[in-house]
N, C-alpha and C positions, 0 to 999 in steps of 0.2 A: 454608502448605505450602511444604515448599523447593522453590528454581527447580533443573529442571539447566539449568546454562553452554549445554552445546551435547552434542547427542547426533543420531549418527545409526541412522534407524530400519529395523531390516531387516524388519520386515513387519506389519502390522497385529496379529500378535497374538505378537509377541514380548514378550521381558522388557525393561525401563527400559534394562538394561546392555548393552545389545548395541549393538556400534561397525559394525556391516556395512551397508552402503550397499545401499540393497532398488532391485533394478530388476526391472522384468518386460515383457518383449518381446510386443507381440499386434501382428496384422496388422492394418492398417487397416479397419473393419469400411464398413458401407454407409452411412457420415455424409457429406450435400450438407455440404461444403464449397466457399463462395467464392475461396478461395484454397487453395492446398495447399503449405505449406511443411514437407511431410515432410522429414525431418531435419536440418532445426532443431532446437535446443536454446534455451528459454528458462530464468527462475528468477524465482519470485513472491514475495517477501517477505510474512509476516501473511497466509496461505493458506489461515489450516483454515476460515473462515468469511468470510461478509459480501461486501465490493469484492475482496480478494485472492482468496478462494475464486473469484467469477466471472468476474475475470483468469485466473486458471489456467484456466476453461472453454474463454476465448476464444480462447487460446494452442492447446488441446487440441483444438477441434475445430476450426481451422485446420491440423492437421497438426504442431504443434509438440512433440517433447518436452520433458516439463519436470519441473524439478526447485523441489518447493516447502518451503518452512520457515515454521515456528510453532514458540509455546514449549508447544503446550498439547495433549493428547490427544486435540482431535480430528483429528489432524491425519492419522492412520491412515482414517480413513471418508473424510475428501476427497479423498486416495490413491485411496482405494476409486472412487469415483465419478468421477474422472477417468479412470480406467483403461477406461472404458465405453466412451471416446471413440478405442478403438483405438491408444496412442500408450503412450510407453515412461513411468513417473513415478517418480521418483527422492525421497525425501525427507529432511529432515533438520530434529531437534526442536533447536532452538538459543533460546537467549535473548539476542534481539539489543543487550538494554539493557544488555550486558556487553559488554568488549574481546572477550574469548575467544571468547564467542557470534559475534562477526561473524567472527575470522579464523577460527575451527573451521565456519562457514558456507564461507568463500572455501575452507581447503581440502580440503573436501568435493566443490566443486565443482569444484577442478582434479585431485584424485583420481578423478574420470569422466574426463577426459582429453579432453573436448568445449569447443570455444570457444561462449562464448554470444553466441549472435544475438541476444538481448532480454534486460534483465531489469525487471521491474519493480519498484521500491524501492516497498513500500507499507506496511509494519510500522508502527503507530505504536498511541496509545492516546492518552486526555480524561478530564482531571480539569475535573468543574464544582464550583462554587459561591464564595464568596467566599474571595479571595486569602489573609486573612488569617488564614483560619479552617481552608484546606484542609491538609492533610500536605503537609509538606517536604518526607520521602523520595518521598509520590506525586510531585511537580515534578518535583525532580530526576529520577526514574525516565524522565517523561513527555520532560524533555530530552534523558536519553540515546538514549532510543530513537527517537524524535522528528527529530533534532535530529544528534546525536554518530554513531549507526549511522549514518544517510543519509549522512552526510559520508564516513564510513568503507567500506561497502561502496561506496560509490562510488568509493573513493582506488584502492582494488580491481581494482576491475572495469574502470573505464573506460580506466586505464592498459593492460589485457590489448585491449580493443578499439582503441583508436589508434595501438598498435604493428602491428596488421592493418589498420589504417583501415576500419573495417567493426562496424556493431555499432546500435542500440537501446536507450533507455534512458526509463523513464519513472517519473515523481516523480509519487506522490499526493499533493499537496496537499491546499488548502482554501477553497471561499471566503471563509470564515474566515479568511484570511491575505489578505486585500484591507481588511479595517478592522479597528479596534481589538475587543475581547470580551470585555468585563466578565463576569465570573462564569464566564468560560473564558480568562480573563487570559494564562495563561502556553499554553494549547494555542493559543490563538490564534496567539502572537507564533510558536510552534513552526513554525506552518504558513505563515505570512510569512516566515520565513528559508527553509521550501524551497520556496517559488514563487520568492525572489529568485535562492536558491542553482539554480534549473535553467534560471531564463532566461540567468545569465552561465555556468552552463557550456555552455549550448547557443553563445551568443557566440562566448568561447573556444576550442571545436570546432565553429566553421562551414567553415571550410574542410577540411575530415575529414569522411570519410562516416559519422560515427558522428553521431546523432541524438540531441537531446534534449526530451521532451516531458512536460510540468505536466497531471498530470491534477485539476482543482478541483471536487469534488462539492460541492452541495448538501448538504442534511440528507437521510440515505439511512437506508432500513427497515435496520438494523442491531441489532447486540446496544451500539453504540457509547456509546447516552447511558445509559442501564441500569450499565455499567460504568463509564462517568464517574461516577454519581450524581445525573443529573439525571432522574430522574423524574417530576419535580411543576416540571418546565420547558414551557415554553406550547412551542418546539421539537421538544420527546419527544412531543407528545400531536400535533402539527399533523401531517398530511398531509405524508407523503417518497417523494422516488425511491426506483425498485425497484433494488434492488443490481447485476442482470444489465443493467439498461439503461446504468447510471454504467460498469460496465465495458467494454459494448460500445462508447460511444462513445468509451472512454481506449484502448480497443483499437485502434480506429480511426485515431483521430488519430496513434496512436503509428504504428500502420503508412505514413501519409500523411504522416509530416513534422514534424505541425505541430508547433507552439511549448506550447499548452496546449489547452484543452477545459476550459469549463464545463459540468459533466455535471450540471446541476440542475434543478428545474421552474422554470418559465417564471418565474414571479416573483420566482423567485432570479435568473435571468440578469435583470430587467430591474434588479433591487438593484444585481447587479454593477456595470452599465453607467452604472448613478446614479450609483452610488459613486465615479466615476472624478471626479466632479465638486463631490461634497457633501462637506463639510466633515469633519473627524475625528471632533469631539465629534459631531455628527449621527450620523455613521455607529453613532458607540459608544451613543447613545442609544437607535439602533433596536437593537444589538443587546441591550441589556439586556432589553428587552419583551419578547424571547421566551426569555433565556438564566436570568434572575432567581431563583433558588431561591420558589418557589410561584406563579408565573407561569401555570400552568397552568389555575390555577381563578379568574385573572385576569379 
């Protein structure tokens, strides 16, 4: 199926063609909210489903508006279902594994004419199985987006917030990006270059009120390994976080400061914390056990 580049969507049940920027204004309805940062403006990368979709929750029923993008149609029902949450939603269907995709992202976003207070880069995607055996164009794909977008929406964005000194930024990572992943070879190393790439631009901009924070999930109830192809991986079939909880705590952190957030179960953060100590090959050994194309009925 062709991709479009980058398309903005003006309403759930418009046509593919239409370039109009869909907002719809509602009043804040009766949601307890802990914080209320009405009129705000954030932007959730990778939105229609999964961790991004429940980023955009936590954004929304904090008082934020927000503006979210995917490449994929459902991205019109997330629209839909944020909109519950009282708060303006703005979207745009873009493919970020393309140049065009990212800057027909950025300017969409400066054609609202609002500075963003938060955005969350989380767009990405997982090819499993063995390196030699996977699609080239899936890699390469999985770099650009992975990898080349983050870099790029970031060149973006975080230039518009340091010139205000004021802003929010948060990088989905991976724990995956703490040790090597056979039979997730190249998502792996993806997700180790943006845990590296958010600790030194948090560095960078530490004297600047603009924040940057690593959000690292675990293995989370997602449509994620299904689309990788890992199926019949001992990973796909084990016990995962729930999506809203990975987001709430990347929310959190993101709002607090910090540096990262492991959003995982308990036995992944004590992995992590091994990990900091155990050996490469080690680390790469555990992760075959559960990454291994037939693993599952191991």
């Amino acid at each position: 199926m062709k991709r479009e580049d980058a398309m903005l969507v003006s309403s759930a049940h418009t046509s593919s063609e239409s370039v109009t920027i869909f907002s719809i204004h509602h009043q804040l309805g009766d949601h307890a909210m802990q914080e209320d940062h009405s009129g705000q403006f954030a932007v959730i990368t990778g939105a229609s489903s999964g961790i991004g979709l429940e980023l955009a929750k936590q954004f929304a029923q904090h008082g934020f508006d927000v503006l979210i993008t995917s490449e994929d149609d459902r991205l019109g029902r997330a629209a839909d279902e944020l909109r519950t949450f009282g708060v303006t939603v703005d979207t745009i269907r873009a493919d970020l594994a393309q140049f065009e995709g990212v800057e027909s992202l950025y300017r969409g976003i400066n054609a609202l004419g609002r500075q963003v207070d938060a955005i969350a880069i989380n767009a990405g995607v997982g090819v499993g199985g063995p390196f030699i055996e996977n699609d080239l164009d899936d890699e390469l794909n999985l770099i650009a987006l992975n990898v080349t977008s983050t870099v790029h929406l970031a060149k973006r964005v975080v230039r518009d917030m340091v010139a205000r000194n004021e802003g929010r930024i948060l990088f989905t990572a991976s724990i995956a990006g703490e040790m090597p992943g056979p039979f997730e070879a190249v998502y792996a190393a993806s997700k180790a270059f943006v845990l590296s790439f958010s600790e030194a631009l948090r560095n960078e901009l530490k004297d600047t009120n603009v924040t940057v924070t690593a959000l690292q999930p675990g293995a989370t109830e997602t449509n994620f390994f299904h689309r990788a192809s890992m199926d019949d991986t001992k990973v796909a079939v084990s016990r995962k976080s729930d999506p809203a909880d990975v987001a709430r705590e990347g929310y959190e952190a993101l709002m607090a400061g910090k540096d990262h957030v492991v959003a995982a179960m308990f036995k992944e953060k004590v992995q992590v914390v091994l990990g900091q100590v155990a050996p490469e090959s080690m680390k790469a050994e555990q992760h075959r056990k559960i990454a291994e194309p037939g693993s599952a009925n191991a």
